[in-house]
PAFI-720806 format. One line per 8 residues: number of its first residue (from 0); their letters; for each residue x, y, z of C-alpha. Coordinates in steps of 0.1 Angstrom, whole numbers, plus 5000, padded with zeros to 4 digits. Layout:
NUM	A	X:Y:Z; ...
This chain:
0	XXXXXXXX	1213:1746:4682; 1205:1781:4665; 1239:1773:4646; 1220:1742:4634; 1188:1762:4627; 1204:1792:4605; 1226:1762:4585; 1195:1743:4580
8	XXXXXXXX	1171:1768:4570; 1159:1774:4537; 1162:1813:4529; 1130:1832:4510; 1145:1835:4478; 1151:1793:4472; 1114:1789:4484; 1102:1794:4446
16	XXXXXXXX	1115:1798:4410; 1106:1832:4398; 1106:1843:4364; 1110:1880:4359; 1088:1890:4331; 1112:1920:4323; 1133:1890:4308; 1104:1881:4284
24	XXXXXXXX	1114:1899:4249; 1077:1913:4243; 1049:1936:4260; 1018:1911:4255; 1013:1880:4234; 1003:1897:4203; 1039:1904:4194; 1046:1869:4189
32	XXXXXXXX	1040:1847:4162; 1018:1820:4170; 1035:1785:4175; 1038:1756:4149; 1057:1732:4156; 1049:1709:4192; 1070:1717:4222; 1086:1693:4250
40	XXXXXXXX	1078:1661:4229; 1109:1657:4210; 1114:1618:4216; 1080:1613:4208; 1080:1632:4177; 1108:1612:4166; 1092:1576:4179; 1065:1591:4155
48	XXXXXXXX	1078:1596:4128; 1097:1568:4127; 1071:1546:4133; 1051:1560:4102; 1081:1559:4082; 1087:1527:4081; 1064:1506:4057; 1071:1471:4071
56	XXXXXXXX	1046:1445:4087; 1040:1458:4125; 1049:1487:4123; 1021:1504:4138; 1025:1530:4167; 1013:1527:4202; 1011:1564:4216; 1019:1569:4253
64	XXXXXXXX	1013:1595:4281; 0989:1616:4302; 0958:1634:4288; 0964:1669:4283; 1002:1666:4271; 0984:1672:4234; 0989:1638:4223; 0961:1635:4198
72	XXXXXXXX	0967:1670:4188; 1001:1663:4179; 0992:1630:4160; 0966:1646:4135; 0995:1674:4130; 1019:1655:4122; 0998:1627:4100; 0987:1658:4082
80	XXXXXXXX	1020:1668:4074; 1030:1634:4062; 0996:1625:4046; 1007:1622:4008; 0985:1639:3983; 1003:1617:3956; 0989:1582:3969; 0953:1582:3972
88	XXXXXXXX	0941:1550:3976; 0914:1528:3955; 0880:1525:3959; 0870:1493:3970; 0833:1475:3956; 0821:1445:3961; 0801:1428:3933; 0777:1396:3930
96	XXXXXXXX	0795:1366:3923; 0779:1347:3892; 0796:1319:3902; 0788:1320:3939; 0764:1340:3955; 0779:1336:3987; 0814:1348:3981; 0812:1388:3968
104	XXXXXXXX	0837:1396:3945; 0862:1422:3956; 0872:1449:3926; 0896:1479:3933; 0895:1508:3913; 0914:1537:3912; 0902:1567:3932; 0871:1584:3918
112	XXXXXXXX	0865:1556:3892; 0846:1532:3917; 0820:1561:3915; 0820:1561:3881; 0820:1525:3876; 0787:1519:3899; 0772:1546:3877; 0782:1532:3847
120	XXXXXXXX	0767:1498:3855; 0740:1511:3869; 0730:1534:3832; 0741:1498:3811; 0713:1479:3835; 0686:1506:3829; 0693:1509:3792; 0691:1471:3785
128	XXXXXXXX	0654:1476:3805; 0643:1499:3781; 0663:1482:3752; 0655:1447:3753; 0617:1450:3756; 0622:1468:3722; 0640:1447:3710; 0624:1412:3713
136	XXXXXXXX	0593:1438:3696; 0609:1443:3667; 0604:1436:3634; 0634:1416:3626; 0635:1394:3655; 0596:1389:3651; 0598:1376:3615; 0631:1349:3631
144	XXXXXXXX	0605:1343:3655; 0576:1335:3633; 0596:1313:3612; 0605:1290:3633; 0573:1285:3650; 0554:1280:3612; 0581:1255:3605; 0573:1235:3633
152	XXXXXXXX	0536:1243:3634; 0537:1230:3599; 0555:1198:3607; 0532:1195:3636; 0500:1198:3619; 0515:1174:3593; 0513:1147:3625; 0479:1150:3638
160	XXXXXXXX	0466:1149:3600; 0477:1120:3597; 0465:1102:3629; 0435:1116:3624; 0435:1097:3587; 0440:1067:3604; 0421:1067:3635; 0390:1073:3619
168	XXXXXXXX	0397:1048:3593; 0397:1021:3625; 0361:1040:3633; 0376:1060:3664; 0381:1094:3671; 0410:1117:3687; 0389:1143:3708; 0405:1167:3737
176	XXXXXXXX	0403:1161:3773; 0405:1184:3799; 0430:1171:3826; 0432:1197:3854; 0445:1226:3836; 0456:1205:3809; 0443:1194:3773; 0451:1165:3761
184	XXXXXXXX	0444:1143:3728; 0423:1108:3739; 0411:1083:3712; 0378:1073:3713; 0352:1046:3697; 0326:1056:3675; 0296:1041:3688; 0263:1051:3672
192	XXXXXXXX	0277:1079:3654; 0289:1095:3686; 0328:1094:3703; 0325:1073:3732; 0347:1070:3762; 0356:1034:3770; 0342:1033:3805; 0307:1041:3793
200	XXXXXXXX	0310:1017:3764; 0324:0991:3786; 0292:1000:3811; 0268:0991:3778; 0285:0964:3771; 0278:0949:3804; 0240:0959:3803; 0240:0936:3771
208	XXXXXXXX	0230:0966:3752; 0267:0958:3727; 0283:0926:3713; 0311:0917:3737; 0332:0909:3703; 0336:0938:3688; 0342:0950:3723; 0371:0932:3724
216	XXXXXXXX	0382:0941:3690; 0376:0979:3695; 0394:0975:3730; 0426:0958:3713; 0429:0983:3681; 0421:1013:3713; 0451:1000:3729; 0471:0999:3694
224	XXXXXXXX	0458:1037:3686; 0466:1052:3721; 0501:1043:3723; 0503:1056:3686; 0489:1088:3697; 0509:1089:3733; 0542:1084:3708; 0534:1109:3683
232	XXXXXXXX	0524:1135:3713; 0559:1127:3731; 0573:1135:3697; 0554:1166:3694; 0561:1174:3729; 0599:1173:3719; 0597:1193:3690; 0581:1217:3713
240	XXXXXXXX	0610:1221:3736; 0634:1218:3703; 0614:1251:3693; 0618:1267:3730; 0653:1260:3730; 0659:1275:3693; 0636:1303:3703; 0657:1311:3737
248	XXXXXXXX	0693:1304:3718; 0680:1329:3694; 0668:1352:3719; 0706:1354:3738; 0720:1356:3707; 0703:1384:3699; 0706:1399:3735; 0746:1393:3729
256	XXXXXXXX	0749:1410:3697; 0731:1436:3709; 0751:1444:3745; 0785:1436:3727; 0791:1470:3718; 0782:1485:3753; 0796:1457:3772; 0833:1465:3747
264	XXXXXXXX	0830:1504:3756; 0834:1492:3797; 0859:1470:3790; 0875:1497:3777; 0871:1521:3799; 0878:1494:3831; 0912:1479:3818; 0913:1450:3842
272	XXXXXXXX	0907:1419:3840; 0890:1408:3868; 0862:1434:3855; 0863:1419:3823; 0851:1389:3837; 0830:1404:3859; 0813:1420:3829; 0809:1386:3812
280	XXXXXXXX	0795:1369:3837; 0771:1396:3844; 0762:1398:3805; 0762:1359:3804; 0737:1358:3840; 0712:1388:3821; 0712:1366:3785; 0702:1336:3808
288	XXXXXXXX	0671:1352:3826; 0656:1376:3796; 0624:1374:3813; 0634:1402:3838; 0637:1423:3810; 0607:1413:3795; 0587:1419:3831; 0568:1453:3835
296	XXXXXXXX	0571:1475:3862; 0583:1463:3898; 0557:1452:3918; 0545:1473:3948; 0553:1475:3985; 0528:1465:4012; 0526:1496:4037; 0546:1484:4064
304	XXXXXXXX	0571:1460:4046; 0606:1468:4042; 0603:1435:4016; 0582:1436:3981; 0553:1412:3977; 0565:1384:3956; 0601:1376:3948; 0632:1402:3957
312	XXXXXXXX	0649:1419:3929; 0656:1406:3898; 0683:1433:3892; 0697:1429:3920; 0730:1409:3909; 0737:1436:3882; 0745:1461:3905; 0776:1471:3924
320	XXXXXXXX	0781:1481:3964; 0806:1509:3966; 0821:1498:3996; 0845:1525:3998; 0848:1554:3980; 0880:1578:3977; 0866:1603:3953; 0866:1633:3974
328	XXXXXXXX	0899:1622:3989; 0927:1647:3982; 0955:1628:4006; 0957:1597:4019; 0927:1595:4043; 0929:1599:4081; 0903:1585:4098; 0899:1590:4136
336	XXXXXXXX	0875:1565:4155; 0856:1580:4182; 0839:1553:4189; 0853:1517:4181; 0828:1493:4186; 0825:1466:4164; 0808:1478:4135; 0820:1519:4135
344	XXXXXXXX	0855:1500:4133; 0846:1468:4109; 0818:1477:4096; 0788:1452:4092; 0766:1428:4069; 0731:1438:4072; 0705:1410:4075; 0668:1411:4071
352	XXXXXXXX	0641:1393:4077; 0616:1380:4045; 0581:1369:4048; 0589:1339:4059; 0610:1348:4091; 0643:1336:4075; 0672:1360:4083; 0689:1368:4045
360	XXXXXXXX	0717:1392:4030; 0735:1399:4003; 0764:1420:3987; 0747:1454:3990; 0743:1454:4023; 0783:1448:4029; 0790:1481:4047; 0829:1493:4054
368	XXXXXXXX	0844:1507:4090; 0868:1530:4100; 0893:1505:4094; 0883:1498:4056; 0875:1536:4050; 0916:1542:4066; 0928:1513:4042; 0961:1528:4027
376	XXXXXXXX	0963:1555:4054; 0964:1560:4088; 0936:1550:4116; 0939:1562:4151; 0916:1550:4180; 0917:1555:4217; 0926:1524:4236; 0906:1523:4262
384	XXXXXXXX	0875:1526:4245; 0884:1497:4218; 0895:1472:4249; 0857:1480:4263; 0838:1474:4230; 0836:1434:4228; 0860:1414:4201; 0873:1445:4190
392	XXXXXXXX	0907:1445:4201; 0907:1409:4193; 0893:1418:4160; 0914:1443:4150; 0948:1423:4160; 0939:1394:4137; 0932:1420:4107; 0969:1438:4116
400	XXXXXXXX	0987:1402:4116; 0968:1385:4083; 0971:1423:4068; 0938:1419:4050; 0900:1421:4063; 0865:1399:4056; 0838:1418:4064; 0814:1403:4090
408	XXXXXXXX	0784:1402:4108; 0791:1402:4145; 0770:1377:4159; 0792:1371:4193; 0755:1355:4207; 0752:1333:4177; 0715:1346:4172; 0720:1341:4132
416	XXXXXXXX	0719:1300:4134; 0719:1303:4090; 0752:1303:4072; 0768:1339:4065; 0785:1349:4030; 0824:1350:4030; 0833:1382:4011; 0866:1381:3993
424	XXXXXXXX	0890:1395:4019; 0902:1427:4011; 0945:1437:4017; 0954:1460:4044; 0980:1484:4043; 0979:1511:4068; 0988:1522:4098; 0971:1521:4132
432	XXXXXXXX	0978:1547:4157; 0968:1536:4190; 0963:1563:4220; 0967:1551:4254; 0983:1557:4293; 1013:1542:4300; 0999:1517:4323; 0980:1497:4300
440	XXXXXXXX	1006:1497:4272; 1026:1476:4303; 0994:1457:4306; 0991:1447:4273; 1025:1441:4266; 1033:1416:4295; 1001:1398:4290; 0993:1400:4251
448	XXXXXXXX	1021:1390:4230; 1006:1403:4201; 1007:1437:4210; 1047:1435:4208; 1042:1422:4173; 1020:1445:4157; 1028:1474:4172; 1066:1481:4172
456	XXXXXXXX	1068:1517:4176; 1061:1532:4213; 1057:1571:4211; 1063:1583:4244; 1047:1618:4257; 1064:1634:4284; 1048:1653:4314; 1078:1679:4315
464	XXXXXXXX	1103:1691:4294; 1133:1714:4303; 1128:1751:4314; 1151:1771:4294; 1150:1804:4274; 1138:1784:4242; 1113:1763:4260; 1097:1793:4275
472	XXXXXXXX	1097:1815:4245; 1077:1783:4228; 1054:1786:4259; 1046:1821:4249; 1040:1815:4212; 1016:1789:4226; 0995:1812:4244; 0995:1833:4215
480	XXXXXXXX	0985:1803:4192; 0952:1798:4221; 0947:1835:4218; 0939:1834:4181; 0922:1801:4184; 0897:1805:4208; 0892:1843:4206; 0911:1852:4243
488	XXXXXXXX	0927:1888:4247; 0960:1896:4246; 0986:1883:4276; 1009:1908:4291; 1045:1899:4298; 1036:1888:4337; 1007:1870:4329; 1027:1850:4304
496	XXXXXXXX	1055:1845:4336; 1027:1835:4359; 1015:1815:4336; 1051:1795:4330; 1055:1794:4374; 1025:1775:4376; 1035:1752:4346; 1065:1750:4365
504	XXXXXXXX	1055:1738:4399; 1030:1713:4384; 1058:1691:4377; 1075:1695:4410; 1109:1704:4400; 1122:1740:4395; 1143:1735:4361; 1112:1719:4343
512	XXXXXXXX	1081:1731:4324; 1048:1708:4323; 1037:1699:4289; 0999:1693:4303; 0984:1720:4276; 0950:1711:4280; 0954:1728:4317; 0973:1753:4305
520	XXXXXXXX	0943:1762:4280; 0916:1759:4307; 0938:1783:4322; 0944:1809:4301; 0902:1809:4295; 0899:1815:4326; 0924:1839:4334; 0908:1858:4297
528	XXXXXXXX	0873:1856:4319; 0889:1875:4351; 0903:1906:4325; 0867:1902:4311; 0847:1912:4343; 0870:1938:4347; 0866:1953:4316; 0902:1952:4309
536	XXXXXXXX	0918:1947:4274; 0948:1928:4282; 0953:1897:4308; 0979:1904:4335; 0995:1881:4362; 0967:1892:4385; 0941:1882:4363; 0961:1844:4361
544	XXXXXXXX	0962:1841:4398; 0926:1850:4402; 0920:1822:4379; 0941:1797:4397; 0926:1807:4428; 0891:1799:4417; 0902:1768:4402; 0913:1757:4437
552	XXXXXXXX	0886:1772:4456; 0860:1752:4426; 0883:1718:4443; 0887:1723:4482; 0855:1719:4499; 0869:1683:4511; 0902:1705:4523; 0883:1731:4544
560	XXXXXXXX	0857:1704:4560; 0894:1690:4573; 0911:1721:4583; 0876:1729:4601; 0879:1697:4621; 0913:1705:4631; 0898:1741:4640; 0873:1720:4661
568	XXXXXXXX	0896:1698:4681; 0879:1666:4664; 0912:1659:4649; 0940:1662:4672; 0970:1685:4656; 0993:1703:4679; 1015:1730:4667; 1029:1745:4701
576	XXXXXXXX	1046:1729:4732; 1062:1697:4730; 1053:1660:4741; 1073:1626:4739; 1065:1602:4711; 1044:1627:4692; 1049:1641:4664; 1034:1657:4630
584	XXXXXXXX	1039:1641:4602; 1021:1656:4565; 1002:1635:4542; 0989:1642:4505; 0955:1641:4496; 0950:1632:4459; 0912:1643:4449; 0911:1640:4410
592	XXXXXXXX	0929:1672:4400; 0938:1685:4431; 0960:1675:4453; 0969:1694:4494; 0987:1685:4521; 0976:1682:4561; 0991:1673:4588; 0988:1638:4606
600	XXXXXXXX	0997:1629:4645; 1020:1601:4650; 1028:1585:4681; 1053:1559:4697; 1046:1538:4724; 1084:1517:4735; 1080:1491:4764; 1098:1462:4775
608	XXXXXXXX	1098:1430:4753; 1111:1413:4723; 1087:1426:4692; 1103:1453:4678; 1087:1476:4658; 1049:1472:4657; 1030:1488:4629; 0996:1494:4639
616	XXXXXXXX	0982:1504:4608; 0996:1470:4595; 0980:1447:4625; 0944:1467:4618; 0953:1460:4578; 0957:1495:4569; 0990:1499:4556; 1003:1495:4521
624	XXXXXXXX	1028:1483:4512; 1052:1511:4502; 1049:1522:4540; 1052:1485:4557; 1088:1485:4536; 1092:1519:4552; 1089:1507:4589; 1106:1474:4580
632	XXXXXXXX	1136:1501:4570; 1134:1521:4600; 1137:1489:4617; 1171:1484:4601; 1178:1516:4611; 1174:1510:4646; 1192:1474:4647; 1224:1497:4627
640	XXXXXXXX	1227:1523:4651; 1217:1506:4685; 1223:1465:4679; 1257:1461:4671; 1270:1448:4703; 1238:1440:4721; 1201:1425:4712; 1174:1452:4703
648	XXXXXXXX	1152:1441:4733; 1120:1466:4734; 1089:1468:4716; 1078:1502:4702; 1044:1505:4685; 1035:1531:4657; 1001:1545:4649; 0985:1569:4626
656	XXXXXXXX	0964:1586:4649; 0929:1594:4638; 0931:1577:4602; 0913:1550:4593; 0915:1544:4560; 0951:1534:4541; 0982:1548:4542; 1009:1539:4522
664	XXXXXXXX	1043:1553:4507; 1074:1559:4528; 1075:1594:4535; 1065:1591:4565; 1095:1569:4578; 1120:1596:4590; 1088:1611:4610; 1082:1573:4628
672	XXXXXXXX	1122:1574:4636; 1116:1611:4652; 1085:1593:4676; 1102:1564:4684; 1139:1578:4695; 1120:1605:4714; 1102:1578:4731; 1130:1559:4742
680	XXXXXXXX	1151:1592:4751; 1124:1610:4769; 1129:1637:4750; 1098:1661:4741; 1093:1667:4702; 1084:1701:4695; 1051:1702:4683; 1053:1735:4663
688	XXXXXXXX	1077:1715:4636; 1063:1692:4609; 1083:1663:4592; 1081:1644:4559; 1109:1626:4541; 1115:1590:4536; 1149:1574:4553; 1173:1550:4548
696	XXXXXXXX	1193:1519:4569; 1219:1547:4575; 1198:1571:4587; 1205:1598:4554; 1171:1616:4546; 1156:1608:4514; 1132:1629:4492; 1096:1627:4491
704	XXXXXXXX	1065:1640:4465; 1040:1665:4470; 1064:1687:4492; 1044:1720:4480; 1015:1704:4490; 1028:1694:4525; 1043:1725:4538; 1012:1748:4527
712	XXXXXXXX	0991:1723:4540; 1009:1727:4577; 1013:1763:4573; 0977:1766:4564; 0967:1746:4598; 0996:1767:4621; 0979:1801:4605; 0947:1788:4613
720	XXXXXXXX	0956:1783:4645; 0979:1817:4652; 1018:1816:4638; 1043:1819:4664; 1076:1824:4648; 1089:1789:4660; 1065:1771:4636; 1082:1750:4607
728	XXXXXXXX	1086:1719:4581; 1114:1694:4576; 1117:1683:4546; 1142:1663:4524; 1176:1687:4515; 1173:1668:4482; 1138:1687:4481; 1150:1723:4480
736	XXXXXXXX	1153:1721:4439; 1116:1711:4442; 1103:1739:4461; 1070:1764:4443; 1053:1781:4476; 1027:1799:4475; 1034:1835:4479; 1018:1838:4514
744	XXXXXXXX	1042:1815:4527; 1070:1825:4512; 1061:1861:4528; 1056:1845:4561; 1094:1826:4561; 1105:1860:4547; 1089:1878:4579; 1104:1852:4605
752	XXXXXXXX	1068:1834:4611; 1075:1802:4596; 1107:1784:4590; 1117:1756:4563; 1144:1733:4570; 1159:1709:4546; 1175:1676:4565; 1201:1656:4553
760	XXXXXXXX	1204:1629:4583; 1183:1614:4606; 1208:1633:4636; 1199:1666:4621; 1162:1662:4623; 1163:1651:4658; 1182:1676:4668; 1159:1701:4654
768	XXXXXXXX	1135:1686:4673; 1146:1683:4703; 1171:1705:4706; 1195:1683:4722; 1224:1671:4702; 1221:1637:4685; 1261:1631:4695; 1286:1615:4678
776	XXXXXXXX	1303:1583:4690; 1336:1583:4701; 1362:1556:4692; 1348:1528:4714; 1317:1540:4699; 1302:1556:4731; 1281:1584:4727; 1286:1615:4751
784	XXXXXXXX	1263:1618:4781; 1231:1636:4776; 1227:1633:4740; 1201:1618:4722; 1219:1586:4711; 1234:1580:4747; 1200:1587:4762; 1179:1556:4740
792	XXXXXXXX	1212:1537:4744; 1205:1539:4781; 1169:1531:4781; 1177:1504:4756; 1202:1490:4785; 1174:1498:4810; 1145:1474:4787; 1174:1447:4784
800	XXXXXXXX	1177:1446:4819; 1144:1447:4832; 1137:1420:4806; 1162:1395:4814; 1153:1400:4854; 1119:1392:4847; 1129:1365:4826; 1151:1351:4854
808	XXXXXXXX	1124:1358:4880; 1096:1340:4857; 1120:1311:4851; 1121:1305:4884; 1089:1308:4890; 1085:1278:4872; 1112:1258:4891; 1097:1263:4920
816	XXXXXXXX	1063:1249:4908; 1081:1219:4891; 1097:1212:4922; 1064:1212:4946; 1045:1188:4915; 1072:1166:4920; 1074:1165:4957; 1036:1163:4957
């Protein structure tokens, strides 16, 4: 047995991977040069790169891995570096549609001329305010004007001259009647010397007071005259609009000649054609409605209204919505969305309401997103926050696959029951950078097709990368990078090593570094407040270990309230003597960032029957199902090493004492093995050993997570409780390489008051254990008296036994009673 012991134990100096800081080629951190480049992400770098680098359809990159590995650190690093300062892209405008008001025309402009071009339109519009008024006063166009109307004043003066000739050589008269807010020429008799309306002549006619025949005679020649006059004031009524028409031809034209020169000097200036046309529709639309030139002042606001009294803006059309603008852009733009809901990302059509209650818009209040203010660069957005805003996931997807983007309203409610515009869609080409865990880029991908499609490129961030001498002179350039940047003293050489030992145990494996450098900055901060209380210049390893010491102390109220409760007796740990089917097993507590290990009673219970192996935590619906696999294995176990010639006939039971809430993973299987053989042999299990470690069929001892956590979790309760010498953990022999103690343990192994044994079998743990060989079989596969495997093959003879007796007995049992019904 002490043969056993002193093979299996682990010695001091493979309890933790030391750096020596005399290794470390500098006295403090402000020898080195600060670091550049990005450390431990190599694959991602290149996933990166590649992903950016290739300007096809889809591919977009879909960034992977924990916070704190510097993700989006390292993506606006390295979209800086590749940000071209040679391909700006346009500005984008939208414009008013002559044609239709609905649909806003889309022009691009080169960066820094969209500016220019608003402005521009904007000075030709306030020029032609001042302009035309002037220039419909002048004296040239007055004297065109006053031509044309004495021309057809003369010709119309000519007509009523001549009715009026011949109406009054018939004895009537054409006088002017008022018709609502008209005038209008009526013919009349002359009666008495006097123009008389025919109703009132028709009303003396009838008090006898007129001859009825020259009634008649001056109604029928009435009748002739008024359709004379009703003809010759249609006539006049058309030469009328013949003038108006003249008059407003001659007014465009002059408007024409008089913006052709202005109108030629943009052209010139904006070579493109669908500004050209844009310009002659505009210039066409202004020649059209003159008489917002010709207005005077804009009419006032009403306090309170955002809308002015009367109509909306007669100007309005002539101006141009600068959508996006690039002219303080010196690279291609790199926008970062903090917050992508629907209209940071998309942008938005703004609608108002007018004095009517009717929701309207129009092409200035088209507003761009992130994703429009990115257009021919990169975008990046976090994906859990654009999965929680509503459609825009969905949103942005269909702008990736069509590669071009209408801007939109959203209205996911349908509260706006009036028709929207449609905006001329505007091209995509960028690239979207998407930040997410690792769990929902498997979501997405095995649920949404699309995200396969548009985003081709996976950049995956890893949680470690490989301790060697490069990797840990990078670390130290790092910490001199953090030292600059957020104004920390100097590190000394073992505060740097401490520093690296505690990167290294948070991955768990001795030959890897973690790349979590957000914890690694919170860190150093705090280790840089420590020197600072004291007064000291210069951080050193004590200052680091003060820091981490805090941090944990910050984190384990819920680990003392347990440890007390074990102090207490409420929860049943023992850690002397030794009792049959008992034993400790260790469980992790995960609690956010921190993470410790306690110890856990298990217990077997084996009695006759045919059940096998009963889970408890299973039956009461407590068990996951990582650890229901585990005691399904240890099952297998059991039927391998004790069922080969013979049925297993017993029923053991297996309980987490004292937990009720879940427990899952396996590592607990080798521990249930330990309970149940002890319960079958008889043997005691010393209760001053703890056990984790997962097993297989064939009883080999597999490795387990959190093993830190698990020993200084026991070691913590055996301390608490007094440390004996005999105290210890078993753990996995594949664990060794995983092994970061604390320092206090490692001291107390060193000094012979705790032991740490790494198993490779099932046999060796027991043994440990028990301290009775686990015996090996010999060729008729019989294992020597009074080991453990001869022991539970015994009881296991003994349960068979006593079960098929008592099956015989209860069969006839029931004989018997058949034979009495059948007499009776």
């Amino acid at each position: 047995m002490s043969d056993l012991k002193s093979l299996l134990a682990i010695p001091p100096e493979k309890l933790r991977w030391k750096l020596d800081p005399q290794t470390l080629p500098f006295e403090t951190t402000s020898e080195l040069d600060p670091l550049q480049e990005i450390i431990g992400q190599d694959r991602a770098l290149e996933a990166f790169r590649f992903g950016l680098g290739v300007r096809k359809e889809g591919y977009n990159v879909f960034v992977t891995g924990s916070t704190g590995t510097g993700r989006m650190t390292t993506v606006l690093k390295i979209l800086q570096e590749m940000a071209g300062k040679e391909i700006i892209p346009d500005d984008l405008c939208y414009v008013y549609n002559f044609k239709n008001s609905e649909s806003p025309r889309l022009l691009r402009f080169p960066a820094k001329m969209g500016r220019k071009f608003r402005d521009d339109v904007h000075s030709f519009v306030e020029n032609l305010k001042k302009d035309v008024p002037m220039l419909f006063e002048s004296e040239d166009y007055l004297t065109m004007k006053k031509e044309i109307l004495e021309k057809y004043e003369e010709k119309g003066k000519q007509f009523f001259k001549d009715l009026d000739a011949r109406v009054k050589e018939e004895g009537f008269a054409i006088v002017q009647v008022q018709i609502g807010q008209m005038t209008r020429p009526v013919v009349m008799p002359i009666v008495n010397d006097q123009p008389t309306p025919m109703e009132k002549l028709e009303s003396i006619v009838e008090r006898g007071e007129y001859p009825q025949e020259k009634y008649d005679a001056i109604k029928n020649k009435h009748h002739q005259l008024t359709e004379q006059v009703d003809r010759i004031f249609m006539e006049i009524r058309d030469m009328q609009r013949e003038v108006q028409k003249q008059l407003e031809e001659m007014d465009r034209y002059v408007f024409q000649k008089s913006v052709t020169n202005p109108t030629d000097e943009l052209k010139k200036k904006y070579d493109d054609e669908k500004v050209h046309a844009y310009l002659d529709e505009m210039t066409q639309d202004m020649a059209d409605n003159l008489n917002a030139f010709r207005m005077g002042p804009q009419q006032p606001m009403m306090a309170g209204m955002a809308l002015p009294i009367g109509q909306g803006n007669p100007f309005l059309p002539y101006s141009v919505n600068l959508l996006v603008d690039n002219g303080d852009t010196e690279t291609q733009p790199i926008i970062v969305e903090n917050y992508p809901n629907f209209k940071n990302l998309f942008g938005t059509i703004e609608r108002v309401v007018d004095r009517t209650g009717i929701w309207t818009t129009d092409f200035s209040r088209i507003h761009a997103g992130s994703l429009l203010k990115a257009n021919g660069g990169f975008l990046v957005i976090n994906l859990l926050d654009a999965i929680m805003e509503p459609g825009v996931w969905q949103g942005l997807k269909r702008a990736l696959k069509a590669n071009c983007f209408e801007p939109q309203t959203f209205d996911p409610f349908y509260i706006f029951t009036t028709g929207g515009m449609t905006p001329e869609p505007i091209p995509l080409d960028l690239k979207v950078v998407v930040i997410s865990n690792a769990y929902l880029y498997y979501l997405l991908n095995a649920y949404d097709e699309d995200t396969r499609k548009i985003f081709k490129v996976r950049a995956d961030f890893a949680n470690t990368m490989e301790s060697t001498e490069e990797t840990i002179r990078q670390v130290g350039r790092y910490i001199r990078l953090k030292t600059d940047e957020d104004g920390l003293k100097p590190f000394d050489r073992t505060a740097v090593a401490a520093i690296i030992e505690e990167a290294v145990r948070m991955t768990g494996r001795k030959e890897k570094i973690s790349t979590h450098l957000l914890y690694i900055g919170e860190l150093l901060v705090e280790a840089d407040f420590r020197a600072q209380q004291e007064g000291i210049d210069i951080v050193s390893a004590r200052h680091v270990e003060q820091a981490i010491r805090s941090r944990i102390y910050r984190s384990n109220l819920i680990e003392e309230q347990i440890q007390e409760m074990i102090d207490r007796g409420t929860l049943l740990i023992d850690t002397e003597g030794a009792v049959v089917g008992q034993i400790n097993g260790l469980s992790v507590y995960m609690l956010g960032d921190y993470a410790f290990g306690k110890p856990t009673r298990i217990t077997s219970v084996t009695s006759m029957g045919r059940g096998g192996v009963i889970n408890i935590e299973r039956e009461a619906d407590l068990s996951g199902n990582t650890h229901n696999k585990g005691v399904l294995i240890l099952s297998g176990y059991l039927r391998r090493k004790y069922a080969q010639k013979k049925p297993l006939s017993m029923t053991a039971s297996l309980a987490f004492e004292q937990s009720y809430s879940g427990v899952d993973g396996d590592s607990a299987s080798s521990t249930e093995i330990y309970a149940i053989l002890s319960s079958l042999s008889g043997c005691p299990l010393r209760q001053d050993l703890a056990v984790t470690g997962s097993v297989n069929q064939k009883g080999e001892i597999q490795a387990i997570g959190g093993v830190n956590e698990k020993i200084e979790g026991f070691f913590d309760c055996c301390r608490a409780k007094k440390l004996t010498s005999t105290q210890g953990v078993l753990i996995p022999a594949s664990n060794e390489q995983d092994l970061m103690l604390r320092a206090d343990v490692i001291e107390a192994v060193a000094r012979g008051e705790f032991s740490i044994y790494r198993v490779h079998t099932v046999d060796q743990g027991i043994e440990l254990l028990t301290g009775i060989p686990a015996g090996e079989p010999d060729a008729e596969g019989v294992y020597p008296e009074g080991t453990i495997h001869a022991r539970v093959h015994a009881k296991l003879d003994e349960l068979a036994k006593g079960l098929k007796e008592f099956g015989e007995e209860e069969e006839e049992k029931k004989n018997n009673t058949k034979d009495k019904c059948q007499r009776c």
